[in-house]
C-alpha positions as CSV (number, residue, x, y, z in Angstrom):
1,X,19.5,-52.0,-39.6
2,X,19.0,-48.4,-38.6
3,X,21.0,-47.3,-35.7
4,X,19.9,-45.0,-33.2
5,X,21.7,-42.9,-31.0
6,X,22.0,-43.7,-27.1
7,X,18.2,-42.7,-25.2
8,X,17.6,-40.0,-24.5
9,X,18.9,-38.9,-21.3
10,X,15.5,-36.8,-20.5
11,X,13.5,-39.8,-20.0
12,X,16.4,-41.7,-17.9
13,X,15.7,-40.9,-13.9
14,X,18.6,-38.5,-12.4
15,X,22.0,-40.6,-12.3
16,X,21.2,-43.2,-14.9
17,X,23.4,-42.8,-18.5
18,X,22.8,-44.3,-21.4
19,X,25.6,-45.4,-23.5
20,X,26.6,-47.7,-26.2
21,X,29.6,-50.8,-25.7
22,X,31.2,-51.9,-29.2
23,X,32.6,-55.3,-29.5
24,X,30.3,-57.7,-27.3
25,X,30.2,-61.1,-28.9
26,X,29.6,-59.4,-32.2
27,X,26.9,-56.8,-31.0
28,X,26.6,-52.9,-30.4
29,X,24.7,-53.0,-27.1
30,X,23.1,-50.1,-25.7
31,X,22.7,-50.6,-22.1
32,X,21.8,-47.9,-19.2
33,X,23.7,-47.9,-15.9
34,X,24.6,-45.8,-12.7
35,X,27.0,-46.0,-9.8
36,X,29.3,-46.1,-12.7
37,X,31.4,-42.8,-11.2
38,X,33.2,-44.8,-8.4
39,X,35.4,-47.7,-9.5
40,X,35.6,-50.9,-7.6
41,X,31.6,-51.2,-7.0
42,X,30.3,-55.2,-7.4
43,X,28.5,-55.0,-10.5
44,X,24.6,-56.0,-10.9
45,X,23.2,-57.1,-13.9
46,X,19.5,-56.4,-14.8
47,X,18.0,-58.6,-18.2
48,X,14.9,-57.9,-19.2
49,X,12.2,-60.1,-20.9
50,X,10.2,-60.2,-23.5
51,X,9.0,-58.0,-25.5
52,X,10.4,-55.7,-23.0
53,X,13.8,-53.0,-22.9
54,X,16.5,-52.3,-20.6
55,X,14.1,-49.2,-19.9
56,X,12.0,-51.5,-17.8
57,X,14.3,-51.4,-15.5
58,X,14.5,-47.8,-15.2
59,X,12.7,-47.6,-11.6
60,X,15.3,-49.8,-9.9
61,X,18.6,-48.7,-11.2
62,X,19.4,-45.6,-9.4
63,X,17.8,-47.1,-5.8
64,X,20.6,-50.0,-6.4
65,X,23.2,-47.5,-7.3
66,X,22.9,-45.2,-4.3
67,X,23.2,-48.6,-2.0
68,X,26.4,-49.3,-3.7
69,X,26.3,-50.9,-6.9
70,X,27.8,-50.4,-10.7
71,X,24.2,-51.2,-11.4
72,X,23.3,-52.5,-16.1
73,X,20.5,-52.9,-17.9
74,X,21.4,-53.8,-21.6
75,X,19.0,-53.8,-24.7
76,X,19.5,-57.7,-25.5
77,X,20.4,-59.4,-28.4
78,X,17.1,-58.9,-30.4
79,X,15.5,-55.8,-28.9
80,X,16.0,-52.3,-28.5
81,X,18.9,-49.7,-29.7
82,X,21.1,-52.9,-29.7
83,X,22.5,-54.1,-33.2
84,X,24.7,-56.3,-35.2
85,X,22.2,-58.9,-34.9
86,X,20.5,-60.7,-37.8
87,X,17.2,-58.7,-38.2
88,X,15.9,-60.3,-41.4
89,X,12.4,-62.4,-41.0
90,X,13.9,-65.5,-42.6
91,X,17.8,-64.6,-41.3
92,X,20.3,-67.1,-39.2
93,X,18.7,-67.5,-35.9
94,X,21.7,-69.7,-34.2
95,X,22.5,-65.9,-32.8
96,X,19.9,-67.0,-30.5
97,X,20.7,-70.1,-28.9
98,X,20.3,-69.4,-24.7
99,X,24.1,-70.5,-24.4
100,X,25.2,-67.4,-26.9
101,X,22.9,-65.2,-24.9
102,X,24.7,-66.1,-22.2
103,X,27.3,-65.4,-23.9
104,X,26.5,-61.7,-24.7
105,X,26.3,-61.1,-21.0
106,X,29.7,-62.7,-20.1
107,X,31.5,-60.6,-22.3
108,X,29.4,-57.4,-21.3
109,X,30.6,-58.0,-18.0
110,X,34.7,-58.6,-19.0
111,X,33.6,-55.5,-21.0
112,X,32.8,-53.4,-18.5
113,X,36.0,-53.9,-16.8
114,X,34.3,-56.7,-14.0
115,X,35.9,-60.1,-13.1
116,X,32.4,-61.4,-12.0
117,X,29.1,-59.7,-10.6
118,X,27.5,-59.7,-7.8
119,X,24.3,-60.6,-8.9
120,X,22.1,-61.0,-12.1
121,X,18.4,-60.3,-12.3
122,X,16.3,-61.9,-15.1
123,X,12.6,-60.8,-15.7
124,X,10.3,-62.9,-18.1
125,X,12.8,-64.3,-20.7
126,X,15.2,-62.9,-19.1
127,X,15.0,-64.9,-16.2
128,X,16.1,-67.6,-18.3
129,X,19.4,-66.0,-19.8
130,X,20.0,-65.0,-16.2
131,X,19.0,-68.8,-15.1
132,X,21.5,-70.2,-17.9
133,X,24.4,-67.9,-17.1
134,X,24.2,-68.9,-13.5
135,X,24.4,-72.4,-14.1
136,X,27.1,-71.9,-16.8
137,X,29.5,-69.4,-15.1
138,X,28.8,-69.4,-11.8
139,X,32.4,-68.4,-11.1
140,X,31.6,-65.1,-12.8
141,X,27.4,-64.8,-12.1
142,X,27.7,-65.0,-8.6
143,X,24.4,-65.3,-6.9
144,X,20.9,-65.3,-9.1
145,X,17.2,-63.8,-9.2
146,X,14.7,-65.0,-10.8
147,X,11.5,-62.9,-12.0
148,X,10.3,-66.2,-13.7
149,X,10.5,-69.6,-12.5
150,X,13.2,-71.4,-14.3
151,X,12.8,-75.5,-14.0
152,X,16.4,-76.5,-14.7
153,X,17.8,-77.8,-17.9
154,X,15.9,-80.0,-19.8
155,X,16.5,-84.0,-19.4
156,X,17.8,-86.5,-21.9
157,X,15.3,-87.4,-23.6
158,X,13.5,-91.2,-23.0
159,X,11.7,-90.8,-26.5
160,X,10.9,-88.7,-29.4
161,X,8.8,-86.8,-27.8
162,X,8.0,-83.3,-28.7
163,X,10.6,-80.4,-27.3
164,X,9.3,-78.4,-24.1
165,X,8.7,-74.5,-24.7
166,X,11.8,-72.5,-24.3
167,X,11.2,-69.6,-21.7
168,X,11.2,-71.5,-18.7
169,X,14.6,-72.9,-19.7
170,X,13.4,-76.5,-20.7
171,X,11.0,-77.5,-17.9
172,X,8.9,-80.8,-18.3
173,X,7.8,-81.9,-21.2
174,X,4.2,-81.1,-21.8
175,X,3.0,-82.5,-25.4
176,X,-0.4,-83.7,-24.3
177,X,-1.4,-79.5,-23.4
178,X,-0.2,-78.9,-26.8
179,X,-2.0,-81.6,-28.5
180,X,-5.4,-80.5,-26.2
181,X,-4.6,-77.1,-27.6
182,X,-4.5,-78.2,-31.0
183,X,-7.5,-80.2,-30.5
184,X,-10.0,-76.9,-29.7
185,X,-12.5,-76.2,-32.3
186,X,-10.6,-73.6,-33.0
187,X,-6.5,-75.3,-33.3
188,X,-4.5,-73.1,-31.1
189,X,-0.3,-73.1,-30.3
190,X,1.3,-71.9,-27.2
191,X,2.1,-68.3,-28.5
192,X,6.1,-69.6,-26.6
193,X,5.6,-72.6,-28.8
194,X,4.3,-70.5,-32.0
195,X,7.5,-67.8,-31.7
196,X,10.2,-70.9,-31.4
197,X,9.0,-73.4,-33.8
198,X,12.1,-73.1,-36.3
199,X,14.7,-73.5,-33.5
200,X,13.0,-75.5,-30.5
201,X,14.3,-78.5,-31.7
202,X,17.7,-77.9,-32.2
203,X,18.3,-75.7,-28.7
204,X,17.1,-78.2,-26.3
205,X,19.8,-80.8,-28.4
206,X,22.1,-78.0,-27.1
207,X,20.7,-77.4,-23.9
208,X,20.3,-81.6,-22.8
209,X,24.2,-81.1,-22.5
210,X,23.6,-80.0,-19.0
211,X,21.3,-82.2,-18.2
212,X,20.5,-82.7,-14.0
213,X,23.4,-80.1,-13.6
214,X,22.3,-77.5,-10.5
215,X,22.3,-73.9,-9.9
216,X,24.7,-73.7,-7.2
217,X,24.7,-69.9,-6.5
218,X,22.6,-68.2,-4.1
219,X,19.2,-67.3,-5.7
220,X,16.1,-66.0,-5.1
221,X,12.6,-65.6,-6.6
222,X,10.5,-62.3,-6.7
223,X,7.3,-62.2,-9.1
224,X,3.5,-60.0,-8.8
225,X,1.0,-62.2,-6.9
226,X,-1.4,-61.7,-10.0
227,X,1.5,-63.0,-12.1
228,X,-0.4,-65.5,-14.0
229,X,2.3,-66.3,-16.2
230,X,4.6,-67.7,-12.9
231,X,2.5,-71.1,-13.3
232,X,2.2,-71.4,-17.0
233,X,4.5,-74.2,-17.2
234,X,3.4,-76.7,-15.0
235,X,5.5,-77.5,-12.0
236,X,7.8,-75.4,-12.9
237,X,7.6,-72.6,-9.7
238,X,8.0,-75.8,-7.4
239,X,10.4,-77.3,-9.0
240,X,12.5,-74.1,-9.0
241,X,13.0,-73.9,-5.8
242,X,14.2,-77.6,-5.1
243,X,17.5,-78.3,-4.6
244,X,17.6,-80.3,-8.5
245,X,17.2,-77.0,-9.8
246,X,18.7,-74.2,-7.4
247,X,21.1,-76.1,-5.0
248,X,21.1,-72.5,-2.4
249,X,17.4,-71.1,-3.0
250,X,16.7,-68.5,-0.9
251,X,13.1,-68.0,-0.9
252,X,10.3,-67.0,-2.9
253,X,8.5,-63.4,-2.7
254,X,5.0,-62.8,-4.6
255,X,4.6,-59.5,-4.1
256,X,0.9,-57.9,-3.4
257,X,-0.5,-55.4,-5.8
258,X,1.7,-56.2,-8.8
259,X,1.1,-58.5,-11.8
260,X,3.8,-59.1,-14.6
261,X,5.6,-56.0,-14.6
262,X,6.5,-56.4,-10.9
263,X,9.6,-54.3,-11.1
264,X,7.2,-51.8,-12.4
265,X,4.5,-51.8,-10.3
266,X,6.5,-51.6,-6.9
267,X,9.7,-50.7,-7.3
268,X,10.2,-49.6,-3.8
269,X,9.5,-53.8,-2.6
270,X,11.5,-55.1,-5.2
271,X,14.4,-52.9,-4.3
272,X,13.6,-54.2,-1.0
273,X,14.2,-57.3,-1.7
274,X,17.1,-57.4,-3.9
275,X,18.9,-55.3,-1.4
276,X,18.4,-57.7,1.3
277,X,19.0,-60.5,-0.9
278,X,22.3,-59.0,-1.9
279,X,23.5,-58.5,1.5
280,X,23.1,-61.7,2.4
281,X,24.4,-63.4,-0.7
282,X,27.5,-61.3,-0.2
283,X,28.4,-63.4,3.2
């Protein structure tokens, strides 16, 4: 895999860095960040989703730093100037699992020399690897936000039914869509279905480990209002913000004038909002 140096600094807003942290559950990550210069700040996380780079995040870091915040996007496992991944079409994809992802982030936070932070922020996929270390570590991820709805880890299964798609985290289980799908005159596949086909299987017999466990941190919801893709799955936005899936659900904001790319298309209320939200998780 070719590496490539840190971005360039030229395209990063005034008082973002980019950088590269060796040694993070076997990866090279590449992350950008600010509010780095004072020590002691509470650390927020921001994960992006797919097919999408810490770069996405590029309108929101510096407003969070100047409020007070050691403020990182990383390149995830997969994407980006990030390496020491498997890159090859028919390569290991166990690297992958949501629990190693998870992983990644816990040691990019021991890494950057943090006990715990205040705070991560999923969009998309992301959502669920922020979703997933919440529920896992919630002594280290201490409150959560959600650009995604995430519907709580998957049940045991009852039968041999067919394994839900992965974003959402393992919502219900939807096999008659996929069969309709499949019965168009033109067979179709869930493009979430299509992409995790080789592993879907064998995560959610990982991910049924933590089955009816809550979300216990504070957490929050912020997604576009033309967001189509917040009720792709079924149930899931309600069930998100029950107390089986986030025990401490603060509220849920659809923000006018944006679609997927919400923390693109207005910045300025989505800073809003996780500024609030962090003030009050704080107490």
């Amino acid at each position: 895999m070719t590496e490539l140096p840190p971005l360039d600094e030229a395209v990063l807003p005034d008082g973002v860095r980019a950088r590269f942290i060796d040694g993070i559950n076997g990866l090279r990550l590449h992350i950008l960040e600010a509010g780095f210069e004072t020590p002691g700040r509470p650390l927020v996380l921001l994960l992006h989703g797919f097919p999408e780079l810490a770069y996405s995040w590029r309108k929101i870091i510096a407003p969070l730093a100047a409020s007070g915040f050691h403020v990182v996007a990383p390149d995830q496992r997969g994407y980006g100037r990030t390496t020491g991944w498997d890159p090859d079409y028919d390569g290991d994809l166990a690297s992958f699992r949501m629990l190693n992802l998870a992983r990644d982030m816990l040691g990019l936070v021991a890494a950057l020399g943090h006990a715990s932070a205040a705070a991560v922020v999923g969009h998309d996929f992301g959502a669920s690897v922020a979703a997933w270390c919440a529920l896992v570590r919630p002594d280290v991820f201490r409150s959560l936000v959600l650009m995604a709805p995430f519907a709580g880890p998957p049940p045991l299964p009852e039968s041999a039914a067919s394994p839900a798609p992965l974003r959402s985290g393992a919502p219900t289980r939807t096999g008659d869509i996929h069969a309709a799908l499949a019965a168009l005159p033109r067979p179709r596949k869930h493009y979430q279905w299509y992409y995790s086909t080789r592993t879907a299987g064998v995560l959610l017999g990982e991910l049924e480990l933590f089955a009816g466990r809550t979300i216990d941190v504070p957490s929050l919801f912020i997604g576009g209002k033309s967001d189509w893709g917040t009720f792709q799955t079924p149930g899931a936005f309600e069930r998100m913000q029950t107390r089986e899936v986030c025990s401490d659900f603060r509220g849920a904001h659809r923000i006018e004038g944006a679609g997927h790319w919400v923390q693109q298309e207005q910045p300025e209320r989505v800073t809003e909002l996780l500024l609030s939200f962090l003030r009050e998780a704080a107490h």
